[in-house]
C-alpha positions as CSV (number, residue, x, y, z in Angstrom):
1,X,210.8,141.0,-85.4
2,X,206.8,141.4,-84.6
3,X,205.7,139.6,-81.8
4,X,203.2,137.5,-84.3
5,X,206.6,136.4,-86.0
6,X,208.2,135.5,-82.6
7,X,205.3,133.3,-82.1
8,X,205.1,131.7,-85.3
9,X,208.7,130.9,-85.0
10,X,208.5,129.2,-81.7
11,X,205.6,126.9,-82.9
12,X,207.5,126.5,-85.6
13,X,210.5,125.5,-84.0
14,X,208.5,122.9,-81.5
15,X,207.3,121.0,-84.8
16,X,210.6,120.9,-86.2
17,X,212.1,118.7,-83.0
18,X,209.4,116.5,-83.8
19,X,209.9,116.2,-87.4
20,X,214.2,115.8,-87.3
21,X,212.9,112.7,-84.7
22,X,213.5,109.2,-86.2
23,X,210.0,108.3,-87.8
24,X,209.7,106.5,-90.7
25,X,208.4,108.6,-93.8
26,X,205.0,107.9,-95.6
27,X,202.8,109.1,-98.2
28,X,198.9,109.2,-97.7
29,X,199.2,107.0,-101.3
30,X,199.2,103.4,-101.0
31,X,202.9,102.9,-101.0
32,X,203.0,99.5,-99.5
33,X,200.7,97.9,-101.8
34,X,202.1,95.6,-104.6
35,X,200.3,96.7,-107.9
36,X,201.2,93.6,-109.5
37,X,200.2,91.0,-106.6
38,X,196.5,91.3,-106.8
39,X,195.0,89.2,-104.9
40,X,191.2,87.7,-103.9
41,X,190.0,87.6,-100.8
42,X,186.1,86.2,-99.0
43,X,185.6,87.7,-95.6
44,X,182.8,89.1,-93.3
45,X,182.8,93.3,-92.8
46,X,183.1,94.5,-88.9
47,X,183.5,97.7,-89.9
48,X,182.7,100.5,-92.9
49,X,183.5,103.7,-92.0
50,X,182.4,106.6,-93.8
51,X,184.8,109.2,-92.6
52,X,187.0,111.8,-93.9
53,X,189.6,111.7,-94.8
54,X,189.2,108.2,-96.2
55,X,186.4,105.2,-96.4
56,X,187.8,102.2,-94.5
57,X,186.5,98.8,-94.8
58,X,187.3,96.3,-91.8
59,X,186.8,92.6,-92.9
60,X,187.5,89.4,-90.9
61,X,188.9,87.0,-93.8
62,X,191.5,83.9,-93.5
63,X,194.9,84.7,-94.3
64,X,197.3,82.5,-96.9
65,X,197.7,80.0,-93.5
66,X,193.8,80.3,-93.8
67,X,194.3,81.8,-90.2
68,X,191.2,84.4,-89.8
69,X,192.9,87.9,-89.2
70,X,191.5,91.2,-90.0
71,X,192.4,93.2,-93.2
72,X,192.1,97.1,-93.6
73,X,190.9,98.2,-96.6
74,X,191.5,101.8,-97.8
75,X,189.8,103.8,-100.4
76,X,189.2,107.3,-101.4
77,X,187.7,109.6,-99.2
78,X,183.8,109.9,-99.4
79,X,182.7,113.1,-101.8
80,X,185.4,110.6,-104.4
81,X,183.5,107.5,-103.1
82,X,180.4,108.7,-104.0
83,X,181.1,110.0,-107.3
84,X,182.1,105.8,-107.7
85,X,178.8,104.9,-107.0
86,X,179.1,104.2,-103.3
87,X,177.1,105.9,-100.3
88,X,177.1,105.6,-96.6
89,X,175.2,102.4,-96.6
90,X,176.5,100.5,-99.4
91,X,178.0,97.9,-96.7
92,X,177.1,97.4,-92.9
93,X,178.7,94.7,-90.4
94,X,177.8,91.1,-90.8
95,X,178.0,90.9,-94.7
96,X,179.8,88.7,-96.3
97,X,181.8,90.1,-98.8
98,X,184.3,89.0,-102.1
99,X,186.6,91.4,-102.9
100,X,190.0,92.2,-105.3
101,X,192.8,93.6,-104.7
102,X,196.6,94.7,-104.2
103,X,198.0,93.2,-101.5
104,X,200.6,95.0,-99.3
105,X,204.3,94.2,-100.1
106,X,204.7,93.1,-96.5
107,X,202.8,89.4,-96.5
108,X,202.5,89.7,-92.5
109,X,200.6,93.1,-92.9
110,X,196.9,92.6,-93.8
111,X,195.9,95.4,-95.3
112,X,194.9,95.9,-98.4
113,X,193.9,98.2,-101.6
114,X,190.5,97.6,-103.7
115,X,189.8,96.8,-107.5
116,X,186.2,95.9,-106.8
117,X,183.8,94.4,-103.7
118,X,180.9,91.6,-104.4
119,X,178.1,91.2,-101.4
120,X,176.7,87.6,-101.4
121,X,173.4,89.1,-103.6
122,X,175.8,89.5,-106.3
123,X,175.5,93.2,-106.1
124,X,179.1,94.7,-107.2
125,X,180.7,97.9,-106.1
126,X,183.9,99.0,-108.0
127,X,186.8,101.8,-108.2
128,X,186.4,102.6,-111.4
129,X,182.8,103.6,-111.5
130,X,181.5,107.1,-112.8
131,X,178.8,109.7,-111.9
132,X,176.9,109.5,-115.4
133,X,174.9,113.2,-114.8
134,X,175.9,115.2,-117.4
135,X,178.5,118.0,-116.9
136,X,177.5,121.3,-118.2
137,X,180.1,123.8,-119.7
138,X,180.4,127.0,-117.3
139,X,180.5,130.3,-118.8
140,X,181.0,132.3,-115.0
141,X,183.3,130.1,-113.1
142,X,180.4,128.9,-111.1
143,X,180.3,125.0,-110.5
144,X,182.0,122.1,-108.8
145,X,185.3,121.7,-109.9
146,X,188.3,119.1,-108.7
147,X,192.0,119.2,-109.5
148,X,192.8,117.4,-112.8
149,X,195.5,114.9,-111.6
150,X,194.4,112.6,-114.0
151,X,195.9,114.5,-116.9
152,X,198.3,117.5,-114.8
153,X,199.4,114.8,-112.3
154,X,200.3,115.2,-108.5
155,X,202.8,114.7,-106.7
156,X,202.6,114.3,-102.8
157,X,205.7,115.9,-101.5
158,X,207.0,119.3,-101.0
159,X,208.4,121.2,-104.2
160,X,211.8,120.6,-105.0
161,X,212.1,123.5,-107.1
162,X,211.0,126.2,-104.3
163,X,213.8,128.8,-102.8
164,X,213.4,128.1,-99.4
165,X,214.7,129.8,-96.4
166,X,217.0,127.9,-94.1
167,X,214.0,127.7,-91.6
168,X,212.2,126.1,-94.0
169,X,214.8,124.1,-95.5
170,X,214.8,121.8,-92.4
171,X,210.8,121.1,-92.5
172,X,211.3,119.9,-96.1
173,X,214.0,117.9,-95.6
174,X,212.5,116.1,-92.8
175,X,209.0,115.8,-94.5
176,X,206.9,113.2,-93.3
177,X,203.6,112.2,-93.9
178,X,203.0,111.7,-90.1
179,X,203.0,115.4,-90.0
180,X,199.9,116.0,-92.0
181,X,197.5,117.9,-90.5
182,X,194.2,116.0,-91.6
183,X,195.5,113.6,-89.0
184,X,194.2,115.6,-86.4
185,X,191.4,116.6,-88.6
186,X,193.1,120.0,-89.2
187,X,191.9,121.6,-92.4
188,X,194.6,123.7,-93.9
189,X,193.8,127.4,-95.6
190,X,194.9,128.1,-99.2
191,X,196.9,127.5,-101.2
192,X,197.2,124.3,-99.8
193,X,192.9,123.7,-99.4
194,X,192.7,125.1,-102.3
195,X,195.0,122.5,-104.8
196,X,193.8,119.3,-102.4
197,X,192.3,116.9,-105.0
198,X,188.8,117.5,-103.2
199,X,186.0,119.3,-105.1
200,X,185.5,122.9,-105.0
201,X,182.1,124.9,-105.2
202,X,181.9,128.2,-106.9
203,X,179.2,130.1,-106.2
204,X,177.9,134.0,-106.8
205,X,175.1,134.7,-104.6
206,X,175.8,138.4,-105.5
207,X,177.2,140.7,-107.8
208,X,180.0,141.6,-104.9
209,X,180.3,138.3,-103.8
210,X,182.3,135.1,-104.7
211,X,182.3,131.5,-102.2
212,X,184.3,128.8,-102.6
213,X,182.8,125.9,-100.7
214,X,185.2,123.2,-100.1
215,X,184.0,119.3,-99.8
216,X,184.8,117.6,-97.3
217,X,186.1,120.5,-95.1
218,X,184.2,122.9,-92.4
219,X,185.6,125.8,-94.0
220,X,183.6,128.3,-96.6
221,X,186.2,131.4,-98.4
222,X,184.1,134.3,-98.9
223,X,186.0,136.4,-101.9
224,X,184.7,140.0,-101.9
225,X,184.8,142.1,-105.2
226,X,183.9,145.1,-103.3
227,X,187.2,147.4,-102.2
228,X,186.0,148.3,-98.9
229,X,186.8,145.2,-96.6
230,X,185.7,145.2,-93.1
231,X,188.2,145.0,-90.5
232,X,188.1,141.1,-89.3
233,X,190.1,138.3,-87.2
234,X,193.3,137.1,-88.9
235,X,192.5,133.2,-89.8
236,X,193.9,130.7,-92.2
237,X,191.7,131.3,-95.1
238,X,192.7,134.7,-94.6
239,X,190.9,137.8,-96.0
240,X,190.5,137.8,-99.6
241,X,189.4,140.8,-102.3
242,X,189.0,139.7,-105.7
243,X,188.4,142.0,-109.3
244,X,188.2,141.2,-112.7
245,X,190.4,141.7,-115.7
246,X,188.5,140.8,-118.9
247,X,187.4,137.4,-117.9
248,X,190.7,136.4,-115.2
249,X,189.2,136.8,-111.6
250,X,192.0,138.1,-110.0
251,X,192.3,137.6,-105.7
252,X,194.5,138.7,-103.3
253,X,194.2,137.2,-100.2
254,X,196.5,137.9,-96.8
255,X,195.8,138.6,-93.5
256,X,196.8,135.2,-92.6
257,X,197.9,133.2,-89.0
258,X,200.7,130.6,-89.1
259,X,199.4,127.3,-90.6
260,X,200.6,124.0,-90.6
261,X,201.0,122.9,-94.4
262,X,199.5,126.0,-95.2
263,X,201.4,126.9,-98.3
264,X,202.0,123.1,-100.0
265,X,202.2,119.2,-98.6
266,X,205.0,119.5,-96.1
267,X,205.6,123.4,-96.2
268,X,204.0,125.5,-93.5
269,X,203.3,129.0,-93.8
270,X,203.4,132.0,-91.5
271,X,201.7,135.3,-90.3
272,X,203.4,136.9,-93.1
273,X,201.8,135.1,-96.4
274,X,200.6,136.5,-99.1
275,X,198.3,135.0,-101.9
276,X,197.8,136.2,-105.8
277,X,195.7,133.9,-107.6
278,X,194.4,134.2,-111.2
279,X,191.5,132.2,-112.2
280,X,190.3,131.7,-115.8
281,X,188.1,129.2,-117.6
282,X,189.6,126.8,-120.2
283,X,188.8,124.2,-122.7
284,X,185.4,125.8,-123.3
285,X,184.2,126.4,-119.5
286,X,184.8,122.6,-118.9
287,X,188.4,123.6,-117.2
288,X,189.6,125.7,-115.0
289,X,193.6,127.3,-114.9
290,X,194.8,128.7,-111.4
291,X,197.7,130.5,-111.8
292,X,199.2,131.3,-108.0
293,X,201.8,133.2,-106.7
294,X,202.7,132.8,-103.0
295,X,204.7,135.3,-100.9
296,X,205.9,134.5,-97.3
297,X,209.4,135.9,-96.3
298,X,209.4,133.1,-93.0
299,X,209.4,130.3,-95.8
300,X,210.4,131.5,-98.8
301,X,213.4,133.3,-100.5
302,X,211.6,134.4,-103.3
303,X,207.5,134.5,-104.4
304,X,207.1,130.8,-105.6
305,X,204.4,130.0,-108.0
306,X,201.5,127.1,-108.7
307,X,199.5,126.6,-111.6
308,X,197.5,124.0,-112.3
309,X,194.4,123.3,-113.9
310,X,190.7,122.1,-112.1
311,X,188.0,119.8,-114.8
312,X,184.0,120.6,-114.1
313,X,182.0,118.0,-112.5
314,X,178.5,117.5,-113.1
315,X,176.5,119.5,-110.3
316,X,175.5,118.2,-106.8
317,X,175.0,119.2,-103.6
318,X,178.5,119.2,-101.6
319,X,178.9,115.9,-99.5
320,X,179.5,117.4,-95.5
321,X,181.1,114.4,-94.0
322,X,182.8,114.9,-90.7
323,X,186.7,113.7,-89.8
324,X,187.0,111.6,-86.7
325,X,191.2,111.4,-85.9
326,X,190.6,107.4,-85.5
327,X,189.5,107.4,-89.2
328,X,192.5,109.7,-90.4
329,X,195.4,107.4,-88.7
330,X,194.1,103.8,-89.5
331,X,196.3,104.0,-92.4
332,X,199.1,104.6,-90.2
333,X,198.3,101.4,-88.4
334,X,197.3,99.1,-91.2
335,X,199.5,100.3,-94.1
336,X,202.3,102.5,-92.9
């Protein structure tokens, strides 16, 4: 066994005592709200925060006893926010607000999701706005892309149909939500950054050069098409040499360090990862397909594969907004 391995292991195991510990599970998705209770609420805002990983509003509002209380509301996180129409400033403290939504299935738990918010100008902001700038067909794989959930889906737990190792075995049955690592503001390296439903832009600032520019994240992967890599520090995006066959951009990445979720939601990965990805436009250069295969002998049995498909956005300059742990873990508090 490589020292790196022994090392890997023993943070490994240390997360593991923690995860086998008796906390309840969650999912970053709304679980406690009742879809079919919707309910309407009038209130004064104390707090909007524009963080990652998601845009909070804090409102003071009277409860069914008409007892004021405060209720969390959570939405998206703020490059999806803005693509609703809604920017750092849309609300500030003191305004009094009308708003619609699911209520939580717990009635002594005020927190709550959001169909739509009214200020008292009648100015409305909703979850179901659009960005209306035209999205352009690529014919390079260059653009700002997002995983398709809408029509693919996604589901927020580890794969069921993965060989795993026994190591790894115990980490998925003992997944948790608690254990994500954008609760610390921790940004995992691919796959997992990689097939997060945040947008994604491709750029070629060269003919030897390929950056994926991840929103939301401090984290840029440089993807050289040249053969000749320079000898760098392992890290969790890992080094990564890409080539093309016909029009698949092919990239194999390793050179990896053990990273928490690193390989998929609730599965970490280790030193010993390995990444083959195949990237191809579809649906006339409004799509994307990434087709992945994902090696790592600490985890995994066998290679394991994930393909899924990424939709084009209309361009725009990648919104940089940074995490603050108090942000990440009002969920926790308000809607766990």
């Amino acid at each position: 066994m490589t020292i790196k391995s022994a090392n890997y292991r023993i943070l490994m195991l240390s997360w593991l005592v923690l995860l086998i510990s008796p906390i309840a599970s969650a999912h970053h998705s709304h679980a406690s709200l009742d879809r079919n209770k919707i309910q309407l609420h009038k209130g004064v805002v104390t707090k909007y925060s524009w963080k990652m990983p998601h845009v909070f509003l804090s409102v003071d509002a009277p409860n069914a006893e008409g007892k004021v209380v405060e209720y969390s509301i959570e939405m998206l996180h703020p490059p999806g926010m803005k693509e609703k129409g809604w920017r750092p400033d849309s609300f500030k403290p003191g305004d009094l607000i009308t708003w619609e939504g699911p209520a939580d299935k717990n009635p002594n738990r005020y927190y709550s999701g959001l169909n739509w918010a009214e200020k008292s100008d009648g100015s409305r902001l909703t979850m179901d706005g659009s960005n209306d700038a035209p999205v352009e067909p690529s014919t390079d794989l260059t653009g700002l892309w997002v995983r398709d959930t809408v029509r693919f889906g996604y589901t927020y737990r580890p794969r069921a149909d993965w060989s795993y190792t026994d190591y790894a075995q115990i980490q998925v049955d003992n997944f948790s939500e608690l254990q994500n690592p954008q609760l610390d503001c921790l940004d995992p390296g691919p796959p997992k950054s990689t097939t997060l439903p945040y947008p994604i832009k491709i750029e070629r600032p060269d003919a030897e050069t390929i950056i994926m520019d991840y929103e939301g994240a401090d984290q840029t992967r440089v993807i050289s098409l040249n053969e000749d890599l320079p000898s760098v520090q392992p890290s969790k995006l890992g080094q990564s040499r890409g080539w093309f066959e016909g029009d698949v951009l092919v990239v194999e990445t390793d050179n990896f360090i053990a990273d928490r979720w690193g390989s998929y939601t609730g599965v970490d990965s280790s030193d010993q990862k390995h990444l083959l990805e195949r990237i191809s436009l579809v649906n006339n250069g409004m799509g994307l397909r990434v087709e992945m295969t994902l090696t790592d002998p600490v985890m995994f049995k066998a290679p394991v594969t994930i393909d899924y498909y990424m939709k084009k956005l209309a361009d725009r300059d990648l919104v940089k907004v940074d995490c603050t742990v108090e942000n990440s873990r009002l969920y926790i508090d308000a809607g766990l």
